[in-house]
KOLKE-46904 format. One record per atom (N, C-alpha, C): residue number from 0; residue in three letters; x, y, z. Coordinates in steps of 0.2 Angstrom, whole numbers, always signed. Each point is the difference from the previous one (the first is absolute). Layout:
% residues N
(r NUM 'ala' (X Y Z)),
...
***
This chain:
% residues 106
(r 0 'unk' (+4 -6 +0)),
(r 0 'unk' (-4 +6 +0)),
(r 0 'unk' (+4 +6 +0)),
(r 1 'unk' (-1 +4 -3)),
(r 1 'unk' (+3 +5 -1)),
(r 1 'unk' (-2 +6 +3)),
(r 2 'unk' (+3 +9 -2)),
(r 2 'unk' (-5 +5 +6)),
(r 2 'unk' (-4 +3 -4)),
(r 3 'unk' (-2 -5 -7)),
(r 3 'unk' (-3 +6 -2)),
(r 3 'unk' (-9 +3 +2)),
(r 4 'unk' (-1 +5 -4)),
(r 4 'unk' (-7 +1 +1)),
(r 4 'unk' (-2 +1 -5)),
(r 5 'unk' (-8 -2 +1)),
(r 5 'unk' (-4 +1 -8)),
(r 5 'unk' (-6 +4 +4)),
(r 6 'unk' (-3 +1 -5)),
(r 6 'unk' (-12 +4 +1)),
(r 6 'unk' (-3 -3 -5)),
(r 7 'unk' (-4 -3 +5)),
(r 7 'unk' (-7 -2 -6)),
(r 7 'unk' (-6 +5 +1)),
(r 8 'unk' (-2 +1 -6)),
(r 8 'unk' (-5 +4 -1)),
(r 8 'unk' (-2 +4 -5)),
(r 9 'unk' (-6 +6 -1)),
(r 9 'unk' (-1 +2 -5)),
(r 9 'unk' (+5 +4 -3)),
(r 10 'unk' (+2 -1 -6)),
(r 10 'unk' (+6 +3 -5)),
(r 10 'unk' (+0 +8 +4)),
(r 11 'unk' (-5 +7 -1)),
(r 11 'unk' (+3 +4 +5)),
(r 11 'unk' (+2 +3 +6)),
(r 12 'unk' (-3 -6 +5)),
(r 12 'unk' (+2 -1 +7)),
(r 12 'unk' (+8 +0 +1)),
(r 13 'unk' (+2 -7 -5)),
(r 13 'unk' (+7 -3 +2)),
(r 13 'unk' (+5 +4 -7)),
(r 14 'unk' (-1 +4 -6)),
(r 14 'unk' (+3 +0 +0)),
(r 14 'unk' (+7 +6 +3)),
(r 15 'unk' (+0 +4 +2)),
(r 15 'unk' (+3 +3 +4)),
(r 15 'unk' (+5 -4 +3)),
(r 16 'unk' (+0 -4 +3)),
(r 16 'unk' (+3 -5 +4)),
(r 16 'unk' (+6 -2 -6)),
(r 17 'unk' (-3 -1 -4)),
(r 17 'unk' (+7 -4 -6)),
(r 17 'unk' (+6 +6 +1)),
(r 18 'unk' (+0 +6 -1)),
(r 18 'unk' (+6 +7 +1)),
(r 18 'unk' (+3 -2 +7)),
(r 19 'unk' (-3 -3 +5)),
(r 19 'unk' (+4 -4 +6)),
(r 19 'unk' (+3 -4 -1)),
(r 20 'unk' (-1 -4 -7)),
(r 20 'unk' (+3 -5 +2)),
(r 20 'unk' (-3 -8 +2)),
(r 21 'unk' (-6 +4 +2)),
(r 21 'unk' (-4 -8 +1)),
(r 21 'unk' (-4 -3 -8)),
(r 22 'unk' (-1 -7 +2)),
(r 22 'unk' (-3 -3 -6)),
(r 22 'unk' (-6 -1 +0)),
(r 23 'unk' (-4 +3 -7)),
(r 23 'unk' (-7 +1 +2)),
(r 23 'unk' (-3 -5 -3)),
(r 24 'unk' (-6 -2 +2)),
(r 24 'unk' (-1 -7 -5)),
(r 24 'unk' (-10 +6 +1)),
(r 25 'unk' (-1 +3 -6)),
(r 25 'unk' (-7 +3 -2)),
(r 25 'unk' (-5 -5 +1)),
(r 26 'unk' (-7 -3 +2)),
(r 26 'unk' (-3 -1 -1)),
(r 26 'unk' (-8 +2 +0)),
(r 27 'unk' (-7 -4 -2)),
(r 27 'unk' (-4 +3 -1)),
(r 27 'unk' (-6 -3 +2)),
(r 28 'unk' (+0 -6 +2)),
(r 28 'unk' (-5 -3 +7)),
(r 28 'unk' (+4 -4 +3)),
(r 29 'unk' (-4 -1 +4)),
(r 29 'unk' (+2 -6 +8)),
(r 29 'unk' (+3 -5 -3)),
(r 30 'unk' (-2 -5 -4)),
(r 30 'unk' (+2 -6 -1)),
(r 30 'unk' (+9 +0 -2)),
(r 31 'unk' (+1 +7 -5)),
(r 31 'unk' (+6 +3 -4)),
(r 31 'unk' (+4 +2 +6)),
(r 32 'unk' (-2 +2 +7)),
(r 32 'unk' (+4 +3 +5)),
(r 32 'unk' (+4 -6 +0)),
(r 33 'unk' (-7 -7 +4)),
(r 33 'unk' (+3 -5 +6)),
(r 33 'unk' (+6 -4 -8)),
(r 34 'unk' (-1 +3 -5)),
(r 34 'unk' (+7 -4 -4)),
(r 34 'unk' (+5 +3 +0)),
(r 35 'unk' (+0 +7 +1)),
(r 35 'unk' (+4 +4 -2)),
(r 35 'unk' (+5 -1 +8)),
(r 36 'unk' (-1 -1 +4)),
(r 36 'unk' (+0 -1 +7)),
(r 36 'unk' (+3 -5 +1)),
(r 37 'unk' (-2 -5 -2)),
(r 37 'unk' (+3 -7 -1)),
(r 37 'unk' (+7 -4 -3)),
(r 38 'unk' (-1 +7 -7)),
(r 38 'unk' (+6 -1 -4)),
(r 38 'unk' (+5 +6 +3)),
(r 39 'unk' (+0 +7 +2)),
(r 39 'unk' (+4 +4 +5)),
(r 39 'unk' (+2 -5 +8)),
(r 40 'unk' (-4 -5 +0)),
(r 40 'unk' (+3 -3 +8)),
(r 40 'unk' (+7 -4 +0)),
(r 41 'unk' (+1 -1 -6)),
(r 41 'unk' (+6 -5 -2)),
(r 41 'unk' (+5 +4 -2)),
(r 42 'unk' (+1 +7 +1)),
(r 42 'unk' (+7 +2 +0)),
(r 42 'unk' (+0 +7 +3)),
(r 43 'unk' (-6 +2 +4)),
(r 43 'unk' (+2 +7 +3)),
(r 43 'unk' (-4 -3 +8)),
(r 44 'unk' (+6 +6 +4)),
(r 44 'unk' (-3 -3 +7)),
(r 44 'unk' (-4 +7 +3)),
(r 45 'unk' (-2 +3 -5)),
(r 45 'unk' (-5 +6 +3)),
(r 45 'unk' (-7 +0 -4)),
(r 46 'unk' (-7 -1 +2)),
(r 46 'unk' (-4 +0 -6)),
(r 46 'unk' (-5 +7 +3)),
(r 47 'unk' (+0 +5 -5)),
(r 47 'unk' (-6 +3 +3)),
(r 47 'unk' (-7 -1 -6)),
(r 48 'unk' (-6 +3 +3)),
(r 48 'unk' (-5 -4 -4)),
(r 48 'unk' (-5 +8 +2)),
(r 49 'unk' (-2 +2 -5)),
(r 49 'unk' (-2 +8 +0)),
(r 49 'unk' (-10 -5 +4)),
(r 50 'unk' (-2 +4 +6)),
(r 50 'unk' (-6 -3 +1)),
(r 50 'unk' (-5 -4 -4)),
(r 51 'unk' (-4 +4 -5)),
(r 51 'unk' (-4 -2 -5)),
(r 51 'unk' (+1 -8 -2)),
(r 52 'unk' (+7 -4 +1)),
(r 52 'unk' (+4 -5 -3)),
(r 52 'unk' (+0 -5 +9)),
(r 53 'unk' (+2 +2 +3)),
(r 53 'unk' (+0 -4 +5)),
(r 53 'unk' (-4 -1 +5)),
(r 54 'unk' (-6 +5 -1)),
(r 54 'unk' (-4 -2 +5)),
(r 54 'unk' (-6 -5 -4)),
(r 55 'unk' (-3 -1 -3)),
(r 55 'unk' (-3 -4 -4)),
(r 55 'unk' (+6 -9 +1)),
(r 56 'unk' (+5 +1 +1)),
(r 56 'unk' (+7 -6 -2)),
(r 56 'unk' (-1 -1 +6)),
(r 57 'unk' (-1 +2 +5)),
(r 57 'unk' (+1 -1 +6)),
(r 57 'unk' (+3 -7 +4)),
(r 58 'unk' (-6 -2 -1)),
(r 58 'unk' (+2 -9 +2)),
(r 58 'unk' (+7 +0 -4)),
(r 59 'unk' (-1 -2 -8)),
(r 59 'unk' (+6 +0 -1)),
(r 59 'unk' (+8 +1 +3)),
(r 60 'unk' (+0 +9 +1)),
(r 60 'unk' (+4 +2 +2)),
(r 60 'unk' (+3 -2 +8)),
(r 61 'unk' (-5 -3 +5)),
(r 61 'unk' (+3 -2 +6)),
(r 61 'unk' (+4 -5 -1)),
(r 62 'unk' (+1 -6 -5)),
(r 62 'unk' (+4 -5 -2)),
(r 62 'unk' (+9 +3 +1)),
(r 63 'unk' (-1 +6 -2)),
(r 63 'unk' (+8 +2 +1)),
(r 63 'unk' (-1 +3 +7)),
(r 64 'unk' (-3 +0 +6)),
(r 64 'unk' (+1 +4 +4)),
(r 64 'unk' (+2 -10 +5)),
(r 65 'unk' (+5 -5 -2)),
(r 65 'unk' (+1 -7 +1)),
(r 65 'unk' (+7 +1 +1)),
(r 66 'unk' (+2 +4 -4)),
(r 66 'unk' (+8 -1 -1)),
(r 66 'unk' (+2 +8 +0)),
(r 67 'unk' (+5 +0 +1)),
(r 67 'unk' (+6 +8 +1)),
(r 67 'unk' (-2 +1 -8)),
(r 68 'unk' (+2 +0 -3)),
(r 68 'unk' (-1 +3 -8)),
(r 68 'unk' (-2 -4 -4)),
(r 69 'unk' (-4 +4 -5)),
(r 69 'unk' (+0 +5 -1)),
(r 69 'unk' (-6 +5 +5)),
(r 70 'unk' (+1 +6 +2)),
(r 70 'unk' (-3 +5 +4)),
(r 70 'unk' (-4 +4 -7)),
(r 71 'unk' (-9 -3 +2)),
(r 71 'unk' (-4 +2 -6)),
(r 71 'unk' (-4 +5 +6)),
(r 72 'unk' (+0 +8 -2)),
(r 72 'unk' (-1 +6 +2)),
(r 72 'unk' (-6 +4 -3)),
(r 73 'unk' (-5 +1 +2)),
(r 73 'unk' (-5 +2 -2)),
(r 73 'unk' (+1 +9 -1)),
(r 74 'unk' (-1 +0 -3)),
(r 74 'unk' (+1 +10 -1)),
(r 74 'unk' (-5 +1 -4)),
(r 75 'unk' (-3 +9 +1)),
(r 75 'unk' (-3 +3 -3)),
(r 75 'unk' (+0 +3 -8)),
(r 76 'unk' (-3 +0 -4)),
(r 76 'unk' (-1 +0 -7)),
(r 76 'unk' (+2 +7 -2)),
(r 77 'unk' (-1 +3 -7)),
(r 77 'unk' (-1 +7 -3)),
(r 77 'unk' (-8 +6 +5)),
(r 78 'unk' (-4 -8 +0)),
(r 78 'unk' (-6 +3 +2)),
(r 78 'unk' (+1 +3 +9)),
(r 79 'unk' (+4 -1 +2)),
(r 79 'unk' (+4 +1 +8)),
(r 79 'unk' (-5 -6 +5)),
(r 80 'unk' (+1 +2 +8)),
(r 80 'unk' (+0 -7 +4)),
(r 80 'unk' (-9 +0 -1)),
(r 81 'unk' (-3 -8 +2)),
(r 81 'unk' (-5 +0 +3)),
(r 81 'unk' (+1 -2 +8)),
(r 82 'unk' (+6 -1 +2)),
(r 82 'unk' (+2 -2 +7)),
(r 82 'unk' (+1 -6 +1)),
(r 83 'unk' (-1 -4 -4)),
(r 83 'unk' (+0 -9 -2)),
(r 83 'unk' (+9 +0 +3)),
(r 84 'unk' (+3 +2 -2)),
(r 84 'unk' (+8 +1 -2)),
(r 84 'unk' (+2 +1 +7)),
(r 85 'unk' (-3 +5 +3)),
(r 85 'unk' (+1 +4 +6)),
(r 85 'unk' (+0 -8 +6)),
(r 86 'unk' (-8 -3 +1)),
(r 86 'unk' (-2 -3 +3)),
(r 86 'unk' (+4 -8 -3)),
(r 87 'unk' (+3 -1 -3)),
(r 87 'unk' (+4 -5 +0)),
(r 87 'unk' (+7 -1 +3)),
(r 88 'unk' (+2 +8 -3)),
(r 88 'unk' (+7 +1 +5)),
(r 88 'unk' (-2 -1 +8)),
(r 89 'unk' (-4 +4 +3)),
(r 89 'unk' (-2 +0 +6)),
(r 89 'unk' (-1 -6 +5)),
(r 90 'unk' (-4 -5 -4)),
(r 90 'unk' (+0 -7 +1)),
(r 90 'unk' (+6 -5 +1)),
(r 91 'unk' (+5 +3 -7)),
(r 91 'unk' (+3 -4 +1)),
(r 91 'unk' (+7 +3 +7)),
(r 92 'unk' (+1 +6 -1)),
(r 92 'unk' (+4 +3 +5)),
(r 92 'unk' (-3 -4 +8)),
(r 93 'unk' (-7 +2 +0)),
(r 93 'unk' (-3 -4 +8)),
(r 93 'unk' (+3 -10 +2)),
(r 94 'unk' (+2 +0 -8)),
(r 94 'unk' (-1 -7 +4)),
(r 94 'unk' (+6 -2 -1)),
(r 95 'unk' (+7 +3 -3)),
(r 95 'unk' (+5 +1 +1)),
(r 95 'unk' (+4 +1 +7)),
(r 96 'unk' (-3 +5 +2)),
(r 96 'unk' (+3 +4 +6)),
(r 96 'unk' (-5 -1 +5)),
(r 97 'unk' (-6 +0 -1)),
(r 97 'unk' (-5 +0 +7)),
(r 97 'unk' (-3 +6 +2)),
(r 98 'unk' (+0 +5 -7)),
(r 98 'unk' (+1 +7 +4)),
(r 98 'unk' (-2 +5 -8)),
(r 99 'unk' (-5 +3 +1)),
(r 99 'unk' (-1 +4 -5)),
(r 99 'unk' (+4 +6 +1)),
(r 100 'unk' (+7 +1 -5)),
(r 100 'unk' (+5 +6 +2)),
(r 100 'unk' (+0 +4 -6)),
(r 101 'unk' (-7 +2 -5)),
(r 101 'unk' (+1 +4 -5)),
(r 101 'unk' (-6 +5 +0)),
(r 102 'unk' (-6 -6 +5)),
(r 102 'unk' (-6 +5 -4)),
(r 102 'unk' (-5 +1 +6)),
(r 103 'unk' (+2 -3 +7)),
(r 103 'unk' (-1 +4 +7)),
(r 103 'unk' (-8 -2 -1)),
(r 104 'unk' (-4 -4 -3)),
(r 104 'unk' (-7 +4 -2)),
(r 104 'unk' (-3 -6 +3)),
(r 105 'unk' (-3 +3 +8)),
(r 105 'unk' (-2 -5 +6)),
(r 105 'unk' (-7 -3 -1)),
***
């Protein structure tokens, strides 16, 4: 495994990200993510997945939440957050640590 990173998601979301440097793989429904997803897990250890793409994938997507990499990261689209993204980091932070240390929200 390597360090790299890719984005899946709608072509104007992700591509921005290619001028970083990351590897974009554009798709345009669910089924095109969870492949796009599938073939990026076999040589990048970073996956982000613009919402629109991962929340529908979901079950899917918990299959890599088994092993250290690849790290599949839900992030917000062009269209900005519905708070999906937010609320997954937050979860997973609590159950990593035991302690919500970013969003205090009791």
């Amino acid at each position: 495994m390597t360090g790299r990173m890719a984005i899946v998601g709608d072509g104007d979301s992700i591509m921005v990200f290619r001028a970083a440097g990351v590897d974009t793989f554009p798709v345009g429904d669910e089924k095109k993510a969870r492949e796009a997803v599938r073939h990026a897990a076999k040589d990048h250890s970073i996956i982000f997945v613009t919402e629109e793409f991962y929340k529908p994938n979901e079950e899917f997507m918990k299959r890599f939440d088994e092993e250290a990499y690849p790290v599949v990261i839900s992030i917000p689209s062009k269209n900005g957050s519905t708070g999906y993204s937010d609320e997954l980091l937050k979860t997973a932070m609590e159950k990593a640590l035991g302690v919500d240390i970013l969003f205090h929200n009791d």
